[in-house]
N, C-alpha and C positions, 0 to 999 in steps of 0.2 A: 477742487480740493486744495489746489497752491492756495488761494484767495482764502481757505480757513484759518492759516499760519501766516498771511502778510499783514504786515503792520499798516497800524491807522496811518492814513494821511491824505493826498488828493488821488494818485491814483488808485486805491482803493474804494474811495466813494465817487470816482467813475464807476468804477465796474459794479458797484453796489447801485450807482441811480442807471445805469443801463440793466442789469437784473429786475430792478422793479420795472421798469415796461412803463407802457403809457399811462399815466392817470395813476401811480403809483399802484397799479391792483396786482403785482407778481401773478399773473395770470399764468397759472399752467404749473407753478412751482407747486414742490411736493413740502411738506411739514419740516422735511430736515433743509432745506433749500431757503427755506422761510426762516429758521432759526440761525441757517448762516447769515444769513441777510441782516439779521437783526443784531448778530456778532458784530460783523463789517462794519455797520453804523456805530456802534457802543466806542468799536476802537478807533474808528473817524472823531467820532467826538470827542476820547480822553487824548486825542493829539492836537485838535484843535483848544482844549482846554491848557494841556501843557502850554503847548504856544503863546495864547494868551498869557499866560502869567510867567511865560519866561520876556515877554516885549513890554511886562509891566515891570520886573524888578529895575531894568536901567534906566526907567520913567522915574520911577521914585527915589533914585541914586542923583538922579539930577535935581531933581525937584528941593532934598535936604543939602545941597551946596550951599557952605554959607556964603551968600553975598547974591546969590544968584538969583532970579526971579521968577520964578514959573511962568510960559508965556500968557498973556491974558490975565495977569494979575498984576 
């Protein structure tokens, strides 16, 4: 029940790829165990998306520098 209310990030999709078990088959999980599961994932994912596009704005801060080059151009 902690793991309903913890935020996306790595250690919650530990405990989300240890809940799914071997071979991803949540063997033994009941319907609501399953739905958390699928919680845990949704907010693993919208934090690895934040992330992402929070490592892209000072990509693109650098990139419009006048004078400067992007590397590999």
């Amino acid at each position: 029940m902690v793991l309903d209310a913890a935020p996306g990030g790595v250690e919650l999709a530990l405990f989300a790829a240890d809940a799914a078990g071997t071979g991803d088959r949540y063997d033994g999980a009941t319907d609501d165990e399953l739905v958390g599961a699928i919680c845990a994932w949704d907010r693993t994912e919208a934090h690895a998306a934040a992330r992402t596009g929070a490592s892209a704005d000072p990509g693109t801060r650098r990139i419009n520098v006048p004078g400067r080059c992007p590397a590999g151009r």
